[in-house]
TIKEZA-355247 format. One record per residue: x negated, y, z of N, C-alpha, C, CB in turn. Coordinates in steps of 0.05 Angstrom, whole numbers, plus 5000, padded with zeros to 4 digits. Glycine has a CB too. Example, Ala and Ser with C-alpha at 12.3 -4.5 7.8 and 13.67 -1.06 7.14 Angstrom:
<nodes>
473648865156475449105156473649345156477449115181/474349555142472749795143474250015157471849885114/
</nodes>
This chain:
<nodes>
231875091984232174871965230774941938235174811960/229774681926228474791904230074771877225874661903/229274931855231274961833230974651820230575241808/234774601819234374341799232074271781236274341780/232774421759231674431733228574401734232574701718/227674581756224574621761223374301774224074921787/225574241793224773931804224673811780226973771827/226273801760226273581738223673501724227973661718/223273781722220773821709218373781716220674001704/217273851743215073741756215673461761214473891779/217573401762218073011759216772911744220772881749/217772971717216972871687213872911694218373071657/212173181697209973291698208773031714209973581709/209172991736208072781757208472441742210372821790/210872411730210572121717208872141693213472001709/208972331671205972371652203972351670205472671636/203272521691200272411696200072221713198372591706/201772111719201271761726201471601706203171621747/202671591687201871461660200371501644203171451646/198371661657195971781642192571641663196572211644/194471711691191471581712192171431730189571781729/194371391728194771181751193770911747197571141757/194870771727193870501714190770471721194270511681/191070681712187170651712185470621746185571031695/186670751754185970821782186970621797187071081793/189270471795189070251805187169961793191670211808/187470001776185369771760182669721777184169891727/181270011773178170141786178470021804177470451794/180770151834180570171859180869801871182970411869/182369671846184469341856183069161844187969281844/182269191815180469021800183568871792177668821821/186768971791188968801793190368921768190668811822/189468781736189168851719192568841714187068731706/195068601715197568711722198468921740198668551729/197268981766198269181778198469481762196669181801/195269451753195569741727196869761711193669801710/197769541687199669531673201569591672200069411669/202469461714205469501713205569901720207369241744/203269991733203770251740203870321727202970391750/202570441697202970571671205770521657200670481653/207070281663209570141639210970301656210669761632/211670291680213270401693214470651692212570371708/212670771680212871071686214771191663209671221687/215871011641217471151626220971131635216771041597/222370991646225670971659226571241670225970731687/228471261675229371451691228971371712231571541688/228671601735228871481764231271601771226271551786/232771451801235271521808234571731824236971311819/237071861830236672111856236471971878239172351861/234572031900234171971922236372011940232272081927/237171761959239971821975237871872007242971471974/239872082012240072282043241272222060241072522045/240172172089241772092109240772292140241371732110/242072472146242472642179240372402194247072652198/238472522195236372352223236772322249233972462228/238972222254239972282285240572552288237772222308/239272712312240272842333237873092322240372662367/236173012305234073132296235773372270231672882286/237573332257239173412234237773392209240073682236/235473322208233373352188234973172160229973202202/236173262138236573122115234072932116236673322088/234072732117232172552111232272252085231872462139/230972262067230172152053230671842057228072242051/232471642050232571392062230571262057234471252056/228171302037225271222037224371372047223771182016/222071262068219071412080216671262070218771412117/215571522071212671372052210571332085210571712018/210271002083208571022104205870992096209170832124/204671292106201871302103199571132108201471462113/199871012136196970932146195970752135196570882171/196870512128195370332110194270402080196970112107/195570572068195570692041193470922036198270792035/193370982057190371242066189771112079190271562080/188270972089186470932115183470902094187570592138/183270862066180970942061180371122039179870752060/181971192028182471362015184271602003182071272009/184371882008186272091990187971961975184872281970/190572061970192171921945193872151941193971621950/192672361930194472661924196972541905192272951903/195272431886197272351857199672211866195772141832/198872001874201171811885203071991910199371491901/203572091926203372241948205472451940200472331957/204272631907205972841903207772711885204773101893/207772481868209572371854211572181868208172261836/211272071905213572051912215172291925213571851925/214472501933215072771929216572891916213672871924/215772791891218272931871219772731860217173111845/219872491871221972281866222972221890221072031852/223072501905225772571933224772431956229472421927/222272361963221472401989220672512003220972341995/221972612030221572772042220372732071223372882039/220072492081219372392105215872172103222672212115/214072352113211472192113210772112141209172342100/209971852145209171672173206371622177210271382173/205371742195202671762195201471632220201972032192/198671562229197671532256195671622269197371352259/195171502283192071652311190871412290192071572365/187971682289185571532273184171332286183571712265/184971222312184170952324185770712314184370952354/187270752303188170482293188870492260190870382310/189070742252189170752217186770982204192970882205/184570922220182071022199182571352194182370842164/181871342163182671672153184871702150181571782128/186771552159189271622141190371972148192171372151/189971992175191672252173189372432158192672392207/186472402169185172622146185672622117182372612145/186472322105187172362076189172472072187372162061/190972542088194272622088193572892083196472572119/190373002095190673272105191373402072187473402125/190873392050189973502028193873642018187973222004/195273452022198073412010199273552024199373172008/198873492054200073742075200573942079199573792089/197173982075196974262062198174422041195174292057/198974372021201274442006204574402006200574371988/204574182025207874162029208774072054209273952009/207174272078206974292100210474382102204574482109/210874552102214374652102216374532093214974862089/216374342076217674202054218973952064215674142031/216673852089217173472086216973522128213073182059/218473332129218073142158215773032164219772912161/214573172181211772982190212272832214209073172198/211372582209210972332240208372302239212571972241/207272272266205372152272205771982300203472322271/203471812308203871642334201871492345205771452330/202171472369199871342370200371152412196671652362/199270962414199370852445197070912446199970552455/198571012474195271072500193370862503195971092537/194070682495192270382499190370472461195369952501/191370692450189170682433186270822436190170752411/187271082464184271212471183671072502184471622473/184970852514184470682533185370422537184970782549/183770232533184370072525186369832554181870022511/185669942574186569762603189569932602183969832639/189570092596192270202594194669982576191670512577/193869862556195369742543197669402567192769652516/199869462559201469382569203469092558202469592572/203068902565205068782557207668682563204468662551/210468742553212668762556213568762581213668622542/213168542602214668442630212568552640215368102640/209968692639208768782662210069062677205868822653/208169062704210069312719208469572701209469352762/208969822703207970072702207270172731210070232688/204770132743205170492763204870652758203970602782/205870842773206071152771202671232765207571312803/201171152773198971222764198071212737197671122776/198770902728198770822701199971012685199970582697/201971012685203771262673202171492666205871372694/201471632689200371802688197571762666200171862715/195571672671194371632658194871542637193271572665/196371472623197971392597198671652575200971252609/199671832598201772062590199272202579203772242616/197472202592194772402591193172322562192472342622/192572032565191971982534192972002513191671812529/195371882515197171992491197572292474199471952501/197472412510197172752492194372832488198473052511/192972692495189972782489189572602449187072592524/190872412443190872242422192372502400192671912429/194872552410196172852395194873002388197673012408/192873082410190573312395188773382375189073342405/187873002381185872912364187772922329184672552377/190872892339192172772308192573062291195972572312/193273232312193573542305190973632283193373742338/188773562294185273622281185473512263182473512294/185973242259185573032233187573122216185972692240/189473182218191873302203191373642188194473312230/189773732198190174062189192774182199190274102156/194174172217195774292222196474342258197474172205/198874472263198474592292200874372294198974982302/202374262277204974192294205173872277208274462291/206673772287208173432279211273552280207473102310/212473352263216473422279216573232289219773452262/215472952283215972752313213372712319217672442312/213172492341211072372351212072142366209472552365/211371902368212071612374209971502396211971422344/211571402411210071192419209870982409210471142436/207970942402206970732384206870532404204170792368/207370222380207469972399208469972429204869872400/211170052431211970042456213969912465212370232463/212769642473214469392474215069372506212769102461/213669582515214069562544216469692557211869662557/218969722574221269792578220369992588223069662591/218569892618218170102639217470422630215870002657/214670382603213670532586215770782579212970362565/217370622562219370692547220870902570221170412534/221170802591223370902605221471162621224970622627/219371012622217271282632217971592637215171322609/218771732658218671962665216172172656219071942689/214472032665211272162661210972192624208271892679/211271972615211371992584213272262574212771692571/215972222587217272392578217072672581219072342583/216572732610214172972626212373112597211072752652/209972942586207672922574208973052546206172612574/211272952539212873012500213673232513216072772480/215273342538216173602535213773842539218373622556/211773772554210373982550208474002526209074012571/208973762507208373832480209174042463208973662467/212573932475214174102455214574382465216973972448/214274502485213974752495211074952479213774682528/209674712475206774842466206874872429203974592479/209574752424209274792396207974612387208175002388/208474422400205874182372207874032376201773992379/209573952376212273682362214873752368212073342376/216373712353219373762358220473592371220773782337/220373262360222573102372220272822374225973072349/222072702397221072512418221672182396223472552455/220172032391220171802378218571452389218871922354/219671332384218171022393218270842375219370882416/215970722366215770502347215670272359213570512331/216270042348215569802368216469532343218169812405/214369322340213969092334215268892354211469082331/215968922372215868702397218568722426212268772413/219168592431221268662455223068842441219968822484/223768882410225769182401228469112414226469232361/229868852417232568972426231869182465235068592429/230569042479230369062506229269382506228368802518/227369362484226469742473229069942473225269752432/230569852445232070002441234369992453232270012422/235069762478236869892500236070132519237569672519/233870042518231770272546232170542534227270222550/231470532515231370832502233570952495229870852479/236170702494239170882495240271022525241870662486/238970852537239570972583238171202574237270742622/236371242573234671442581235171682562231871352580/236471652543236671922534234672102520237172032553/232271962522229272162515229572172485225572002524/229971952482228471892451230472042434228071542441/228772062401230372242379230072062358229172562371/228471922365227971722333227771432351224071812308/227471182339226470962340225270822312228570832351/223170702307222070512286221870262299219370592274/223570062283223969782296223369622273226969732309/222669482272221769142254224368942256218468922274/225568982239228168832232228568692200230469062235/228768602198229968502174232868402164228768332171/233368312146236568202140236867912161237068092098/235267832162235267532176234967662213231667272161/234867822220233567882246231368042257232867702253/230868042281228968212291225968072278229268242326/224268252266221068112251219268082291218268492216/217667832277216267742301213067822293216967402308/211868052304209668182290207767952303209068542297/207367832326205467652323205867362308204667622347/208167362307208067042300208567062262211166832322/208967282252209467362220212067212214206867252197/213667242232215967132225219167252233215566892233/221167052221223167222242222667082270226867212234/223667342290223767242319225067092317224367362340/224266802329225366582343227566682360223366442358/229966532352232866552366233566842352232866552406/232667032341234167252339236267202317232367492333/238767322329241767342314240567472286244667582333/242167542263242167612232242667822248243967492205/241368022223241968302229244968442233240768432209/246968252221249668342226250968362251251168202213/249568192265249568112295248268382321247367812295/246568412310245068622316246068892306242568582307/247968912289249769212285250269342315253269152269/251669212318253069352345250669542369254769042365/248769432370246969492381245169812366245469212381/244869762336244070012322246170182330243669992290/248870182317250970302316250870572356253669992311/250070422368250970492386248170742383251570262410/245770642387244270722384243871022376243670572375/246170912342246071242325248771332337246271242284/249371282350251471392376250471582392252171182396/249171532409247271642429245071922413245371342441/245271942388242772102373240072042365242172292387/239571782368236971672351237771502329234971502368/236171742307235671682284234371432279234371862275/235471222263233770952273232970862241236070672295/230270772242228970682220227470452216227670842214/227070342194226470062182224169982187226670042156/222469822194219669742184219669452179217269812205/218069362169217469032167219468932152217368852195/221469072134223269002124223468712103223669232115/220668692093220068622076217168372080219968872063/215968462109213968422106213368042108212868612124/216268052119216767732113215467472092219367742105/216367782056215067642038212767672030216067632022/210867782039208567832031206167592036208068072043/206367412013204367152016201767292017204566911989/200766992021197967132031197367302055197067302012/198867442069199167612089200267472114200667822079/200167252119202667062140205067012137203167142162/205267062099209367092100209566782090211667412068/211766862076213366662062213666662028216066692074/212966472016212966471987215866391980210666281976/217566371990221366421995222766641985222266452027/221866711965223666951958227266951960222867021927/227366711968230366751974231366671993231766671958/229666752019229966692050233066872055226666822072/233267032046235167252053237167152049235067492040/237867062014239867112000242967102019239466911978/242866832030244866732044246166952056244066532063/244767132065245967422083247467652057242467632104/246467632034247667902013250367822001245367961982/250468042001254368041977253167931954256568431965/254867941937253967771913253367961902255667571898/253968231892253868391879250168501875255968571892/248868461914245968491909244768191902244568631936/245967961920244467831907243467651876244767761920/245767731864245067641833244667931814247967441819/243668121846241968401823240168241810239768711840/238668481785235668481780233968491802234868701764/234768621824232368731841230568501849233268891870/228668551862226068401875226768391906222868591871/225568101904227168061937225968351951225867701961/224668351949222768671965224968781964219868881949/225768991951228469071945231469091953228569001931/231268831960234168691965233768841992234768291965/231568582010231068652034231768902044228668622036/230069262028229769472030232869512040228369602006/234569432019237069592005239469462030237869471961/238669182035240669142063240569142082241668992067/238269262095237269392118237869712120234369352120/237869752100239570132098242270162096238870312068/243669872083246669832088247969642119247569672060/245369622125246869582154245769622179247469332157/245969872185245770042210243070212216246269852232/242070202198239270352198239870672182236570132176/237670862180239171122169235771112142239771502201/234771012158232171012138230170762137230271252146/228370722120226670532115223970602113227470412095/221570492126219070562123218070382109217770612145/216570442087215570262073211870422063218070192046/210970152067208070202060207070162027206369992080/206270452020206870401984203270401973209370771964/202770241962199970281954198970381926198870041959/201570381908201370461883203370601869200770281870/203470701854205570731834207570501824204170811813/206770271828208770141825211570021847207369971816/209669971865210770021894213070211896208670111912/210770491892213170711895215670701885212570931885/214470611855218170631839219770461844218670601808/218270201854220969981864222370081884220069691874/221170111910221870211933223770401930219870301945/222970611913225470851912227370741900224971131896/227570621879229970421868231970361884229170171861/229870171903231670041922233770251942229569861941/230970451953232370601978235670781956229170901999/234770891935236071071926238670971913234471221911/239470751904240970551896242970361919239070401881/241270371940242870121956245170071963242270101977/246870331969249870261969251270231955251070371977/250470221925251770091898252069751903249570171869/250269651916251169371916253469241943248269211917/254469531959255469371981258169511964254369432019/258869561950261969861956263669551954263270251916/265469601968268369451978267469221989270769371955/264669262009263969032013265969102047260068972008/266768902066267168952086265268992114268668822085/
</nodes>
């Protein structure tokens, strides 16, 4: 563990020099002359201590914010940004196979390299990203052949992520986009992660998925494989990654407890994505910033926070252990941690 006092201090150190280059660097990189503003203003508040939550079955103290890499690197290094959510208590970075997020893991490589020991590494990737006939959708069958050849790409995609990364090992690795049951339930997949993990290149077994997540994350409670899950949920329901919305017919996330709950029953660590992505106009969302509200205690919803925020903060208070969020700036960052590090202040005596 590192010394209080010394964390404090490289804190402060990291918010001076983002109030020194960050502004600027987003300006350059965005041409988004408020975005800079707000990164530089930002940087004088206190920030809160980051809240910790047991990652499943993995034990890993984990950070209820994850900084998700791949959109945020995919074209560029971001040391600055990167070590300043670092020392504002994150400890969990989400990374991918350079077929579907560019440089991101090579931009990762620079930061890694110094706080290789320090932080949780994910990476992930579907076999349908180094073959493309491999790719599966939900009700189709799997053969055993398929499988096989599946299992083979995937760990051949690991290799490639191992190179792009600078390093020999991951602590998880995901199947990425895996909306398919059979997949999920896959022997041969599971075959393919253990002789990973025998070889020293990943610790624990993980699945991401946009699509089919309840029918996902029953499969993956039978089976026993999995150590993590990343699911697309929101306060309103399961997120519908093709249609940019909530899934049609899906129950409110309160509805859907019972199902997490069990989940972090069984030993998978279960985490957030798309939490938010609802509101992101311009992007297929909703210019509704108060699509949610109807679902919050009163206590969050007549916070200050930003619906972004809200979203973050009641998806971590109800049945999730962590949140992935894609941060592109310094400003981002500090909201986000706000949210994750604060959130159970707006539920206490909530039932």
């Amino acid at each position: 563990m590192r010394d209080k006092a010394q964390g404090t201090n490289r804190r402060r150190f990291f918010q001076y020099a983002a109030a020194l280059g960050l502004g600027t660097r987003t300006l350059l990189r965005s041409g988004d002359l408020r975005a800079a503003v707000s990164d530089a203003r930002s940087v004088g508040a206190p920030w809160p201590e980051m809240q910790y939550r047991t990652l499943g079955r993995t034990g890993f103290q984990a950070s209820r914010l994850i900084f998700g890499c791949g959109a945020s690197l995919m074209r560029t290094e971001k040391d600055t940004l990167l070590n300043a959510a670092y020392e504002a208590g994150i400890n969990v970075f989400d990374v991918g196979t350079t077929h579907y997020y560019d440089m991101a893991e090579r931009n990762l490589k620079g930061f890694l390299k110094a706080h290789r020991d320090e932080i949780f590494l994910i990476s992930k990737a579907s076999p349908a990203h180094a073959d493309g006939s491999l790719a599966k959708e939900p009700d189709e069958t799997v053969t055993v052949d398929e499988a096989k050849r599946s299992a083979k790409a995937w760990l051949e995609l690991l290799d490639l992520s191992l190179s792009e990364l600078g390093t020999d090992h991951v602590d998880a690795y995901y199947q990425m986009a895996a909306n398919n049951v059979e997949m999920v339930g896959s022997e041969e997949m599971a075959r393919a992660f253990e002789s990973a993990k025998s070889a020293g290149k990943v610790r624990f077994y993980g699945l991401s998925t946009h699509q089919n997540a309840e029918a996902v994350l029953n499969r993956a409670i039978e089976t026993g494989y999995f150590d993590l899950a990343m699911i697309a949920i929101t306060p309103g329901g399961w997120y519908d990654w093709q249609g940019k919305d909530i899934l049609a017919g899906s129950p409110p996330m309160t509805s859907v407890r019972p199902l997490l709950d069990r989940a972090r029953s069984a030993g998978i660590g279960l985490i957030g994505m798309k939490a938010v992505r609802y509101f992101s106009s311009g992007f297929f969302g909703t210019s509704d910033k108060k699509a949610f509200d109807g679902y919050y205690p009163e206590a969050l919803r007549t916070s200050d926070l930003s619906a972004f925020q809200k979203s973050y903060a009641y998806v971590l208070e109800n049945g999730l252990d962590c949140v992935n969020a894609d941060i592109q700036n310094y400003h981002q960052l500090r909201e986000n941690q706000l949210a994750a590090a604060t959130s159970g202040s707006y539920f206490a005596g909530v039932a």
